[in-house]
C-alpha positions as CSV (number, residue, x, y, z in Angstrom):
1,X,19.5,-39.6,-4.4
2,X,16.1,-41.7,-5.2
3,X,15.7,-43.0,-8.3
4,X,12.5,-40.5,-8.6
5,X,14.7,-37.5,-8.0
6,X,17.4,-38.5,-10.2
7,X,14.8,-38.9,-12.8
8,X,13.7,-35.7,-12.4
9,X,17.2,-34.3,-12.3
10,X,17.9,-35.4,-15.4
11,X,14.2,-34.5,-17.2
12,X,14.7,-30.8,-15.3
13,X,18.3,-30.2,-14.6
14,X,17.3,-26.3,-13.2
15,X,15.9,-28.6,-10.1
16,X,19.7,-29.4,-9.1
17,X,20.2,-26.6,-6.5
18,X,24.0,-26.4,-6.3
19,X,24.1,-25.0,-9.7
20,X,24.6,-21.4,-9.5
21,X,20.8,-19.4,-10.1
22,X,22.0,-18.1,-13.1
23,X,22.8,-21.6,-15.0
24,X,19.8,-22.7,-13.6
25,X,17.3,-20.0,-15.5
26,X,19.2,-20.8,-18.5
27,X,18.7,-24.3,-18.2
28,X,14.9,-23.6,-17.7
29,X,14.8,-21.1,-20.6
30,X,16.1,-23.6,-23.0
31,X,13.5,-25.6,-22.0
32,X,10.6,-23.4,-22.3
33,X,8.2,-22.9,-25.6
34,X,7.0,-19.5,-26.3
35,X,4.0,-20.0,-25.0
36,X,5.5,-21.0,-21.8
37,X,7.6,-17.7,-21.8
38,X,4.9,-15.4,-22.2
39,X,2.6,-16.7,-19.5
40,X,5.6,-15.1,-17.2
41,X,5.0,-11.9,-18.1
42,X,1.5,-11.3,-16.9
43,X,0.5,-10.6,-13.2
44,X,-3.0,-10.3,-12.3
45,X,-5.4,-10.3,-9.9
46,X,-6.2,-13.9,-8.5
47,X,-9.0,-14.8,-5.6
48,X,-9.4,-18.1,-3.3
49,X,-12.1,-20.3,-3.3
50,X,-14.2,-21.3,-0.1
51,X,-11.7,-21.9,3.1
52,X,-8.7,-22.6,0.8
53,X,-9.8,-24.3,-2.2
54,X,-9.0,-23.4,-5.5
55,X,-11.7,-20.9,-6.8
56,X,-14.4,-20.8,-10.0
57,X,-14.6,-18.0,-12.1
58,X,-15.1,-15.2,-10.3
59,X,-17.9,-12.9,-12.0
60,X,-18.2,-9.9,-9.4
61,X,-14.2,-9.6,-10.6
62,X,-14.7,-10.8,-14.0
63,X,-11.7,-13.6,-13.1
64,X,-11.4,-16.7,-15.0
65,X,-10.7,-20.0,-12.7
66,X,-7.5,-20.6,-10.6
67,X,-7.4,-23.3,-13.2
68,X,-7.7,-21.1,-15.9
69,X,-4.8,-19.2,-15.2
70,X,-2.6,-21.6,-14.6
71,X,-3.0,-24.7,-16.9
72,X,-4.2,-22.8,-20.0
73,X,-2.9,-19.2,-20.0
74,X,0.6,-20.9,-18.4
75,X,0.3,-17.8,-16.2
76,X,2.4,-18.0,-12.5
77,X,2.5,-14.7,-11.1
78,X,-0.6,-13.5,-9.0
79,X,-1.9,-10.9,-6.7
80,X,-4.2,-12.4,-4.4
81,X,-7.7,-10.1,-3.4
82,X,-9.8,-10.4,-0.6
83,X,-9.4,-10.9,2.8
84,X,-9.5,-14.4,3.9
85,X,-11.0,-15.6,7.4
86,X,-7.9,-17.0,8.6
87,X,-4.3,-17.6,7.4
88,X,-4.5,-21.8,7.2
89,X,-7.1,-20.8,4.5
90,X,-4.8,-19.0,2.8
91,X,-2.0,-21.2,3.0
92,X,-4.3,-24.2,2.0
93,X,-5.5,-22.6,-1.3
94,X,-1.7,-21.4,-1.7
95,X,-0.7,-25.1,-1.5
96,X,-3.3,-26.4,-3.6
97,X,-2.9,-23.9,-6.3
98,X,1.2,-24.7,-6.2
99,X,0.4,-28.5,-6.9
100,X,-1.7,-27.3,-9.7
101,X,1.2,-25.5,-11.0
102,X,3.3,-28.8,-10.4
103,X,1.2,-31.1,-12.6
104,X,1.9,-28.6,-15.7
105,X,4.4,-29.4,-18.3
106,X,7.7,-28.4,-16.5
107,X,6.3,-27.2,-12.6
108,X,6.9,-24.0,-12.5
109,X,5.7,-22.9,-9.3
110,X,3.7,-19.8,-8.8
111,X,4.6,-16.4,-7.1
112,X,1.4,-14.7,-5.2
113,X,2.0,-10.8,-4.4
114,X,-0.3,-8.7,-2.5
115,X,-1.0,-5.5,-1.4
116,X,-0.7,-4.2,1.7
117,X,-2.6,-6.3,4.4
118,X,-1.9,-5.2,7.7
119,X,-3.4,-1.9,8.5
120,X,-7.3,-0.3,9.0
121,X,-8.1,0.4,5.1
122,X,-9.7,-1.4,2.4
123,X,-9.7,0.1,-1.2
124,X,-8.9,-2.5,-3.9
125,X,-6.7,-0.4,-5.7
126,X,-4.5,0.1,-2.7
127,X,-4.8,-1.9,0.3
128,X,-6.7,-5.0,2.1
129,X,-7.9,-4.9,5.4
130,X,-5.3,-7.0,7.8
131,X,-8.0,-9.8,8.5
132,X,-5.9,-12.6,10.2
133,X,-2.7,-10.4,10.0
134,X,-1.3,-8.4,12.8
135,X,-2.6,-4.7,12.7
136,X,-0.5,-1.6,12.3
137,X,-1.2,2.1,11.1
138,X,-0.6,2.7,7.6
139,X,2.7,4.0,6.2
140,X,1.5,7.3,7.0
141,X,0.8,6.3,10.6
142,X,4.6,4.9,10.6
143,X,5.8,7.8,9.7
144,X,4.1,9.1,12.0
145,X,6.4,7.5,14.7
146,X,9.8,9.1,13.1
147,X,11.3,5.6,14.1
148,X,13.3,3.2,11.7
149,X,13.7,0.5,13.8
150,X,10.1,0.2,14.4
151,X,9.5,0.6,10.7
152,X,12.1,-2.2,9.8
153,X,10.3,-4.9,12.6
154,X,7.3,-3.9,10.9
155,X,8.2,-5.2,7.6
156,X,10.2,-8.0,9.5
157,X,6.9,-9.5,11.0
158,X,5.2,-9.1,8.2
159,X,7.7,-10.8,6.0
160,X,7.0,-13.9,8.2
161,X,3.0,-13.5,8.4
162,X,3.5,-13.2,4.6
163,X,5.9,-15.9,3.8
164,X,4.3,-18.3,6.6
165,X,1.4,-18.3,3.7
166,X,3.0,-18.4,0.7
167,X,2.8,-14.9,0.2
168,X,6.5,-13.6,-1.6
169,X,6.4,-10.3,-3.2
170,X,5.0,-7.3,-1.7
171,X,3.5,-4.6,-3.8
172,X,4.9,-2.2,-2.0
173,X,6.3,0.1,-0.2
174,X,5.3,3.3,-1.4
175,X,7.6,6.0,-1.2
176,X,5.9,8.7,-3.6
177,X,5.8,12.4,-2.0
178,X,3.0,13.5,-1.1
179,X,2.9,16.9,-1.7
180,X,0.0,17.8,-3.3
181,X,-2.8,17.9,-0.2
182,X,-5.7,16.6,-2.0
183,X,-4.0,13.6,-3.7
184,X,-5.7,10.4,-2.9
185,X,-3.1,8.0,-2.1
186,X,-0.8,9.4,0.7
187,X,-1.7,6.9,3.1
188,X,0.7,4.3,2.2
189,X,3.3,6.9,1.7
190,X,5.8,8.2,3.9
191,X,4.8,11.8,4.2
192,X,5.7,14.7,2.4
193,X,9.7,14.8,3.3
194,X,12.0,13.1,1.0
195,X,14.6,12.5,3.2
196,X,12.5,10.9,6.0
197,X,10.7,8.8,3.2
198,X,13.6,7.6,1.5
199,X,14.9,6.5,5.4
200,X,11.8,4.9,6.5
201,X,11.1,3.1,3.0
202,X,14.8,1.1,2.8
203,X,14.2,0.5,6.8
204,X,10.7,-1.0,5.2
205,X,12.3,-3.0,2.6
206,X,15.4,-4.2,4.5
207,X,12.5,-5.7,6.4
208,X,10.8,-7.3,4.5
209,X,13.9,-8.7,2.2
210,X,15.3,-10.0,5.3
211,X,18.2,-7.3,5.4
212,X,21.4,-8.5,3.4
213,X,20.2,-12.0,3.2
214,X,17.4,-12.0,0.6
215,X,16.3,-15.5,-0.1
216,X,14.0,-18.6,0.6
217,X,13.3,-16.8,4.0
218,X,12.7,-13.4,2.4
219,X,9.3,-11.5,0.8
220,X,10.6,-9.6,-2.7
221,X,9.7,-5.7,-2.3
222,X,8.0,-4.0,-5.4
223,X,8.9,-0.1,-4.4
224,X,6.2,2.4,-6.5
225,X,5.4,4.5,-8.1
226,X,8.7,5.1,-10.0
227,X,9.5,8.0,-10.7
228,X,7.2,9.4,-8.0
229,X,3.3,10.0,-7.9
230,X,2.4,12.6,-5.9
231,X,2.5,15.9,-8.3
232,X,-1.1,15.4,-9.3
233,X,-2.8,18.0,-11.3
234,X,-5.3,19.4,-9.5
235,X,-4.5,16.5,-6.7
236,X,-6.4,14.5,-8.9
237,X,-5.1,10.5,-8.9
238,X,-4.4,9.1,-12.3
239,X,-6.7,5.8,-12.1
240,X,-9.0,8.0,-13.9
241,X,-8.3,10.0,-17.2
242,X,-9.4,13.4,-14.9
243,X,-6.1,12.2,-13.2
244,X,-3.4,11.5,-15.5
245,X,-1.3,14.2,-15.9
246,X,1.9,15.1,-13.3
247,X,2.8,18.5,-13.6
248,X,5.9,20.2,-11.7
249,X,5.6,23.9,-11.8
250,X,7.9,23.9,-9.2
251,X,11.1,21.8,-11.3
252,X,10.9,19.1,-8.3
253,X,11.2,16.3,-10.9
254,X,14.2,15.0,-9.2
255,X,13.7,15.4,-5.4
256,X,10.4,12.7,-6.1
257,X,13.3,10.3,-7.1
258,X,15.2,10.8,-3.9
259,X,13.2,8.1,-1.6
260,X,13.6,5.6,-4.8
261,X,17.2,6.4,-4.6
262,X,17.5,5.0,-0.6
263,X,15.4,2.3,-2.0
264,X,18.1,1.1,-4.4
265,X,20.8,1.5,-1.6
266,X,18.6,-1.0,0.5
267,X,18.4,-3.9,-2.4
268,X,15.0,-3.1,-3.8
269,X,14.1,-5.9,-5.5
270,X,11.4,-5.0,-8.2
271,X,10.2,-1.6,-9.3
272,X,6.4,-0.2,-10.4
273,X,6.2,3.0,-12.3
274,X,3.0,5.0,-11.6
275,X,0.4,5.6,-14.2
276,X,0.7,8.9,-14.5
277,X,2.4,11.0,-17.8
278,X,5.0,13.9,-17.1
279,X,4.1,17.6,-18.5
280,X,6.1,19.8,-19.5
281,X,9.8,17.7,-18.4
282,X,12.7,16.5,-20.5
283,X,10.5,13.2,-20.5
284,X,8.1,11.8,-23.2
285,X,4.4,12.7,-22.3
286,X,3.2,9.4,-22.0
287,X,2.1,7.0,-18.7
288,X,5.9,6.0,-16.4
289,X,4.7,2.4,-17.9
290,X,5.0,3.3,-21.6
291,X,7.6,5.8,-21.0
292,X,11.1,4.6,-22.6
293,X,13.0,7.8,-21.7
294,X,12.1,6.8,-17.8
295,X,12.1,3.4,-17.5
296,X,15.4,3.2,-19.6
297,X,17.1,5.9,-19.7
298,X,16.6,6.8,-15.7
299,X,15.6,3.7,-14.0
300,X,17.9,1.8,-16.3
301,X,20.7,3.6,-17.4
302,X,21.0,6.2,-15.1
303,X,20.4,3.9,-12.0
304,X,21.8,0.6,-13.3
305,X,18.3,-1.1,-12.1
306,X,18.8,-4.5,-13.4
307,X,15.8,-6.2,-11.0
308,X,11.6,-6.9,-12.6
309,X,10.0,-4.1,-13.5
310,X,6.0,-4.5,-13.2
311,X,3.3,-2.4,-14.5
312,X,0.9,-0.8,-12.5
313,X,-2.5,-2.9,-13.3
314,X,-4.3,-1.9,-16.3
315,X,-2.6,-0.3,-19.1
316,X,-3.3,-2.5,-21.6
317,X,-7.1,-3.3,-22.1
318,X,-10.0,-1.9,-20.8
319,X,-12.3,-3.6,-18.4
320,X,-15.7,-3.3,-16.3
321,X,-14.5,-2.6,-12.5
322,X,-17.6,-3.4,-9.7
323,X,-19.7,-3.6,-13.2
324,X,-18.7,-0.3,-14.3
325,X,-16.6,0.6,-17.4
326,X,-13.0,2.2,-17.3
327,X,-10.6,2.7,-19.8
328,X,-7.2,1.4,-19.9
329,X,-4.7,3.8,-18.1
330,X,-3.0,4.4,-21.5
331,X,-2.6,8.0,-20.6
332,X,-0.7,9.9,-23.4
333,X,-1.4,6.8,-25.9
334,X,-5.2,5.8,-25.6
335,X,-4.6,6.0,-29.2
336,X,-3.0,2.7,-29.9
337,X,-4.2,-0.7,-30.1
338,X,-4.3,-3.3,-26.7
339,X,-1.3,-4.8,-28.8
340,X,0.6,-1.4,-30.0
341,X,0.3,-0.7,-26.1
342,X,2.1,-3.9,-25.0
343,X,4.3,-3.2,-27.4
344,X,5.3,-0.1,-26.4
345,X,5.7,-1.1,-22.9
346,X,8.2,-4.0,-23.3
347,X,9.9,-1.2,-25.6
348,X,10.2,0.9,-22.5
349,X,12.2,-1.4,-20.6
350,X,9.6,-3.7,-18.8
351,X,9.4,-6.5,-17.5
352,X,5.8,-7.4,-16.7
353,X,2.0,-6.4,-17.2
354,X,0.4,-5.6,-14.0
355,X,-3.6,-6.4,-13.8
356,X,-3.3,-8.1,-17.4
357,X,-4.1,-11.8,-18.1
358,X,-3.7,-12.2,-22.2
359,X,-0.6,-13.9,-23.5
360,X,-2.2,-14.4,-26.8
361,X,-2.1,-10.6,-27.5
362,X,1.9,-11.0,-26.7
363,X,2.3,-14.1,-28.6
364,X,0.6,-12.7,-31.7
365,X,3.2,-9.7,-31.4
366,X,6.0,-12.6,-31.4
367,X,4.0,-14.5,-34.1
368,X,4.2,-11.1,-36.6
369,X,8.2,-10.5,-35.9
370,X,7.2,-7.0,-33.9
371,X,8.2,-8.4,-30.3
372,X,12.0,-10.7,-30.9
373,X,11.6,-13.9,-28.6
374,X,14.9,-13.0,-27.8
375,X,13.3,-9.8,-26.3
376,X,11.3,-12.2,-24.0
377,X,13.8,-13.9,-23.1
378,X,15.5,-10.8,-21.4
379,X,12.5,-10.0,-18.8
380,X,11.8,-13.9,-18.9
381,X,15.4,-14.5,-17.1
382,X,14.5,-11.8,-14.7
383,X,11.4,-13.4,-13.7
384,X,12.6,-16.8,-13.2
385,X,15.9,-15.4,-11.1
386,X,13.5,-14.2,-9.2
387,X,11.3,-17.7,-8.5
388,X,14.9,-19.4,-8.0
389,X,16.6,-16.8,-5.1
390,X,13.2,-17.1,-3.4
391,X,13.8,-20.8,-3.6
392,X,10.6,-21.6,-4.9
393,X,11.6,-24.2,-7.1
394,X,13.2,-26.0,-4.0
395,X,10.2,-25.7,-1.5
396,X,6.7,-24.2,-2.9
397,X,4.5,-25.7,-0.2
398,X,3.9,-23.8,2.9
399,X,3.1,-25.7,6.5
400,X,-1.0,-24.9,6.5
401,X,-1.4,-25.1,10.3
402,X,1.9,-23.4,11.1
403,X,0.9,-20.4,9.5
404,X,-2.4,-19.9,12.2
405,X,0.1,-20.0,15.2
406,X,2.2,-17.9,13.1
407,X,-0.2,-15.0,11.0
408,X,-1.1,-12.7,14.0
409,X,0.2,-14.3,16.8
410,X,-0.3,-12.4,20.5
411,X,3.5,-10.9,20.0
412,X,3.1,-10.0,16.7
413,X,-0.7,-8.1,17.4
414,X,0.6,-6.5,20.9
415,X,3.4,-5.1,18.5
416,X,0.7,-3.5,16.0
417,X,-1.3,-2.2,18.9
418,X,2.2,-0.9,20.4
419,X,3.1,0.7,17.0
420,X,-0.7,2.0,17.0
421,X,-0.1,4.3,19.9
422,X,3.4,5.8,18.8
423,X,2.1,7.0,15.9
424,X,-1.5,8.8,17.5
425,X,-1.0,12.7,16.7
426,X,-2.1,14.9,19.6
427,X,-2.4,18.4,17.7
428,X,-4.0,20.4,20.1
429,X,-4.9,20.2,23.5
430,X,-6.6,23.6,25.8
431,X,-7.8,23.8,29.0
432,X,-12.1,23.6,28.9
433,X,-14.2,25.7,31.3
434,X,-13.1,25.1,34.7
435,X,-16.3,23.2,36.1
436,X,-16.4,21.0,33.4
437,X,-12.8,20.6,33.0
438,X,-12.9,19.8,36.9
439,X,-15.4,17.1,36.5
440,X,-13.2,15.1,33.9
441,X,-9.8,15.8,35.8
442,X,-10.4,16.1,39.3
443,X,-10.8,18.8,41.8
444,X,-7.1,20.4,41.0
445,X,-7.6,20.3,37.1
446,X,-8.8,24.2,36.6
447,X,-6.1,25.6,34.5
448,X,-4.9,21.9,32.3
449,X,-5.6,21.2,29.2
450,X,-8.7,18.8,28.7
451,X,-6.0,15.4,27.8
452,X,-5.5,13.2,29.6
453,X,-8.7,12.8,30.7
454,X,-9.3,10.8,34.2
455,X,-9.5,7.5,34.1
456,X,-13.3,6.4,35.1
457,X,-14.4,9.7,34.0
458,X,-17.8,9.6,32.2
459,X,-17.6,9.3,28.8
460,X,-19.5,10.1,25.6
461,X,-18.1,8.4,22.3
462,X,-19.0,8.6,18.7
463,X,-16.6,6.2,16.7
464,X,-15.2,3.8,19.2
465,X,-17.2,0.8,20.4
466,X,-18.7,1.3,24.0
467,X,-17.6,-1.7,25.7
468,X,-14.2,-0.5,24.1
469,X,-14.8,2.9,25.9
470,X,-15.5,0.9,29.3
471,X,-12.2,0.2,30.0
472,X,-11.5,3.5,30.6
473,X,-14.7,5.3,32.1
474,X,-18.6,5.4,32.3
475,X,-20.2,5.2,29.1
476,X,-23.1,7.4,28.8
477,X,-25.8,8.3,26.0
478,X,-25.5,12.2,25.8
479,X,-22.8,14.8,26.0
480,X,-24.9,16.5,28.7
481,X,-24.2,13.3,31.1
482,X,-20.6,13.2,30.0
483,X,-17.6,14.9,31.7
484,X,-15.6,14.1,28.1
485,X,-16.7,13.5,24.6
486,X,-14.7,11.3,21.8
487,X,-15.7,12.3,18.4
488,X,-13.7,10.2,15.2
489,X,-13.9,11.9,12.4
490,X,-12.8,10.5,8.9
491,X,-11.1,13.4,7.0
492,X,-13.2,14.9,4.2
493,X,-13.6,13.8,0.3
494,X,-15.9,14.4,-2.3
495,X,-18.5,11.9,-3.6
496,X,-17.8,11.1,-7.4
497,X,-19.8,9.2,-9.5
498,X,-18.5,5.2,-9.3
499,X,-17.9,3.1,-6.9
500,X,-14.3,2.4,-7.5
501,X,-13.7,6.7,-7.9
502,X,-15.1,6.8,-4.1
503,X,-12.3,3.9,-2.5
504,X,-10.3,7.3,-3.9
505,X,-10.8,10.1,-1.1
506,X,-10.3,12.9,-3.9
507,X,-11.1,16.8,-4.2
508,X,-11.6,19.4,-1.3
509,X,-10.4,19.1,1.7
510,X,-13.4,21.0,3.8
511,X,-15.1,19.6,6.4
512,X,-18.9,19.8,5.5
513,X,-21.0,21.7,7.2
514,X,-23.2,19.6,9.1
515,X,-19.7,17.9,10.7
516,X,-18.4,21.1,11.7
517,X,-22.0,22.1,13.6
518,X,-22.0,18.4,15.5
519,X,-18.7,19.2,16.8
520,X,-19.7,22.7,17.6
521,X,-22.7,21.4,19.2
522,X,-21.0,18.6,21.2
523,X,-17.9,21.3,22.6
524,X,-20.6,23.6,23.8
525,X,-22.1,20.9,26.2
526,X,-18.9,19.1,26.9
527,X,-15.3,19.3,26.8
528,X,-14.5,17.7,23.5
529,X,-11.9,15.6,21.7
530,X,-12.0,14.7,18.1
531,X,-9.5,12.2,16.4
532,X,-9.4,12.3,12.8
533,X,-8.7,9.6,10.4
534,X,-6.1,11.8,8.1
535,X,-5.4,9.9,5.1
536,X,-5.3,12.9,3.7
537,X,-4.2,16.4,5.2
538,X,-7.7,17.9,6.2
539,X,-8.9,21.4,6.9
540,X,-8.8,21.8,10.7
541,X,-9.6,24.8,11.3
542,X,-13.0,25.3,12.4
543,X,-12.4,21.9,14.1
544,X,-9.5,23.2,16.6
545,X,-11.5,26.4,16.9
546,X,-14.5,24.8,18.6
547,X,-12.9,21.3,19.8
548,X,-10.9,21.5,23.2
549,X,-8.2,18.7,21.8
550,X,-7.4,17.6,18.3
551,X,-6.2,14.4,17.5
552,X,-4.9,12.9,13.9
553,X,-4.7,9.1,13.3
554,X,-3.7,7.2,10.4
555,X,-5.1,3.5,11.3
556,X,-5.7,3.0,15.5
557,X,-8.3,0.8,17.1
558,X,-10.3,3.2,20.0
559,X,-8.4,1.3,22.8
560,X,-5.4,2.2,21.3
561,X,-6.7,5.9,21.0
562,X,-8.6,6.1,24.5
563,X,-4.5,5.0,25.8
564,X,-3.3,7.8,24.5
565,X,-6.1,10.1,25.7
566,X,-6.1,8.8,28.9
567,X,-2.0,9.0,29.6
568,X,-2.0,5.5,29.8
569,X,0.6,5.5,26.8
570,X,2.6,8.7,25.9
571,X,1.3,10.9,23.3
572,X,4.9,10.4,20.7
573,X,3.6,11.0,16.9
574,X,4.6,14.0,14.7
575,X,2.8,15.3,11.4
576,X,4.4,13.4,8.2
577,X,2.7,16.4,6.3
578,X,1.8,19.6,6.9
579,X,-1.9,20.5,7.7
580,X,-3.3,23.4,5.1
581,X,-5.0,26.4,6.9
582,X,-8.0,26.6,3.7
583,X,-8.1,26.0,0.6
584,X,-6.9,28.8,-1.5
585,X,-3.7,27.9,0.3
586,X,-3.9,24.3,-0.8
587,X,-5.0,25.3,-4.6
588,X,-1.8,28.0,-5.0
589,X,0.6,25.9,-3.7
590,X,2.9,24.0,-6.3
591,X,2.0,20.2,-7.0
592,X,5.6,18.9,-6.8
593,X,6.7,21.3,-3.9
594,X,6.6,19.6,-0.6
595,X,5.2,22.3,2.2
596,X,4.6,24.5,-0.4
597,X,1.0,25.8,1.2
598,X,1.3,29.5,2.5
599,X,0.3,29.9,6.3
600,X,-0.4,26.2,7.2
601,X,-2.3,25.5,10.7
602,X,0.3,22.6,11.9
603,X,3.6,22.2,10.4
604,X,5.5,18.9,9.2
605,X,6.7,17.7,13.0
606,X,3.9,19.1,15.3
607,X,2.9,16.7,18.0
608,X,1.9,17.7,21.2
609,X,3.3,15.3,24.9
610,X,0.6,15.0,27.6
């Protein structure tokens, strides 16, 4: 040992790694002020300055400096926006930011989280576009594939594009049901079966944890929303006050907690409860965050859930999102103060406050004898457990130009395009009229369906790029000209009155009207495909009824797709949901039910083989 690190040894004994983790977060904790303590309990939302350096204050966010954060708040847990332009970017500003964290009093380093980042979708309240990262469907889309080993390398790559930039905590997976149709946020989920959700999300997290041996190599899993979003009033999602309440008319509290339960078996290392407030169960009414009788008594007691419990962002204070005002999700107690809020959460049972950056409101609440430090001191020892099994404390910096040969490398992407494929959803598939169904199949093509098409057949494509289309036939201008037509469709959502309501595809499920006549008008020229984007369960209908094939997708670049269409890859996906047949079906079914609509057009499980 160097006389420098046996000074430090002695000034921060919590450094010496063959103490056991726990003797070393007690060390630490001794060692910390109050101040220093509460700064642990607040993860929000951090972004990176130009090509890796530490950033200003952000004003489109409304985000104090990196700085900021870290030297006078004493904050060191972050979930880092945006998409960056390549992973040594990220990587650099991860590096630089953990050297600012070294130069504070006792170098704690920081923990960045993030939402997903490898699939087709950006909303900021779920998702981040993959940028540098390999590409894959959604969760929806891997469910699609009914295959847990392919699920588990999933979360196995992108533990290593994630850790290969400093990236350790995953704010996901996200293993709520989705069972009512119109609900917003079934993408990331796992579909509408409990069983196959509760499979695919401990394959997912055994992934990304590194399987049994969680540690410096390993990303920390956040599974949400405990105990279950899904049962949405109306479908309505509980970012917005029209959303909050979860209703089950149906007494399907407890099969929403079945995935969570596989979740536990695989290690889960950190749980977020959703922001919506139970009517009409055993269960206070208030938001899963505030809620003491959930977070306690069932994720606590009942489940012996020792790991970090984190808020879901925003249930504290109000703030402006894209310049626009929204309140607090303090559903059930929009009453109280910022303070009586906090309060009540930590009473709950939590650990942390997602999307919140004020440790003075927390340190008044210790300054007035209504929060006990000693009460800190019991989420604070989770927290740091946490830094010190990811071995954070021994190695902080990542290796800035490994992580570019690393983050989307050709094996890693060709496994994304791969997993693309399997989980493309061929739902129906009939024969066209025979001439035309001749010209895009050959002379010997009268009584098969319209896929696969022929390869070099002319092709007319809305939705996938035209030198994409290339590849595979003759691009032309018109559907007249074509022998086959590619239509992409993005399933339906109303328009609501923000910008941040409309990243939440919300309300009826109908196609509108002038969609339905394009198609209409394309399939009477041309035999016709259309692939839909279904992050949520649309209303196909009139689509099969004037469409020659129908295709679902749930994040799939059009040379994926046009594989598929073509034969070049099997057709393999199968519906994670079932597909409603109108909407009076969808609007007398149960909220909490799964397959609960009468009469649907496609059952949970269709796929078609070509």
């Amino acid at each position: 040992m160097t006389d420098a690190s046996a000074s430090a040894a002695a000034d921060r004994p919590w450094l010496d790694a063959s103490l056991p983790v726990d003797e070393r977060v007690e060390l630490l904790l001794a060692a910390m002020t109050v101040e220093e303590k509460a700064g642990l309990f607040f993860q929000t939302m951090i972004t990176m300055g130009e090509d890796g350096e530490l950033a200003e204050a952000d004003p489109v966010f409304g985000l104090p400096s990196n700085r900021d954060y870290v030297v006078e708040k004493r904050m060191t847990h972050f979930n880092l926006l945006g998409v960056a332009p390549t992973a040594g970017a990220i990587a650099r500003w991860h590096n630089k930011l953990q050297e600012l964290a070294a130069s504070t009093r006792l170098g704690i380093p920081v923990t960045i989280s993030t939402d997903p980042r490898h699939s087709f979708t950006e909303n900021p309240g779920a998702a981040m576009l993959a940028g540098p990262f390999s590409q894959w469907p959604d969760a929806l889309g891997l469910a699609a594939t009914r295959d847990a080993a392919l699920v588990e390398r999933f979360g196995d790559i992108a533990r290593q594009e994630y850790t290969a930039v400093g990236i350790r905590v995953a704010l996901h997976p996200q293993v709520d049901l989705a069972t009512e149709p119109r609900w917003s946020r079934a993408l990331q989920t796992f579909g509408e079966d409990a069983e196959l959700s509760g499979e695919l999300g401990a394959a997912y997290i055994r992934g990304f944890q590194n399987g049994e041996s969680f540690g410096p190599g390993a990303v920390s899993a956040m599974v949400k929303h405990f105990p279950g979003g899904g049962p949405q009033k109306d479908g309505e999602d509980p970012h917005f006050a029209y959303g909050r309440e979860q209703v089950y008319p149906g007494g399907k509290f407890e099969l929403h907690l079945k995935p969570f339960e596989a979740a536990f078996e695989a290690g889960v290392r950190q749980v977020m409860p959703y922001y919506g407030m139970p009517v009409g169960t055993e269960y206070e009414e208030v938001g899963f965050g505030f809620n003491k009788s959930v977070l306690t008594g069932l994720l606590r007691e009942r489940y012996g859930f020792d790991g970090i419990v984190c808020t879901d962002w925003g249930l504290v204070n109000d703030a402006a999102i894209f310049g626009q005002p929204f309140p607090a999700r303090a559903w059930g107690v929009e009453h109280l103060t910022p303070s009586e809020r906090m309060e009540k959460i930590l009473d709950a049972g939590a650990d942390q406050f997602g999307g919140e950056a004020c440790p003075e409101l927390l340190l008044e609440l210790v300054a007035d004898g209504r929060i006990a430090e000693e009460r800190l001191d019991v989420s604070a020892r989770r927290l740091l457990r946490e830094k010190f099994a990811l071995g954070l404390f021994e190695n902080p910096y990542v290796d800035a130009e490994a992580a570019d040969t690393i983050v989307g490398s050709a094996e890693f992407r060709a496994e994304g395009d791969a997993a693309q494929r399997a989980s493309i959803t061929v739902l129906a598939n009939r024969p066209a009229a025979p001439d035309a169904l001749r010209r895009a199949q050959g002379p010997t093509a009268a009584s098969r369906p319209v896929l696969p098409f022929a390869r070099g057949a002319k092709l007319y494509v809305e939705g996938v790029a035209p030198e994409v289309a290339a590849a595979y036939g003759e691009v032309v201008t018109s559907p007249a000209d074509a022998d086959v037509a590619i239509l992409r469709l993005q399933a339906p959502f109303e328009q609501r009155e923000t910008t941040f309501e409309n990243f939440f595809h919300a309300g009826s499920l109908e196609f509108p009207a002038d969609v339905l006549a394009h198609v209409a008008e394309v399939a009477a020229a041309v035999p016709t495909v259309v692939d839909v984007f279904l992050d949520r369960p649309a209303l196909l209908s009139p689509v099969v009824e004037t469409a020659h094939a129908v295709v679902g997708n749930w994040g799939a670049s059009g040379a994926a797709l046009l594989d598929v269409l073509s034969g070049a890859a099997p057709a393999q996906g199968r519906l994670p949901f079932d597909i409603p047949s109108s909407m009076a079906a969808v609007e007398a079914s149960r909220p909490d039910v799964p397959f609960d609509t009468a009469a649907p057009l496609f059952r949970f499980g269709h796929g078609l083989s070509l």
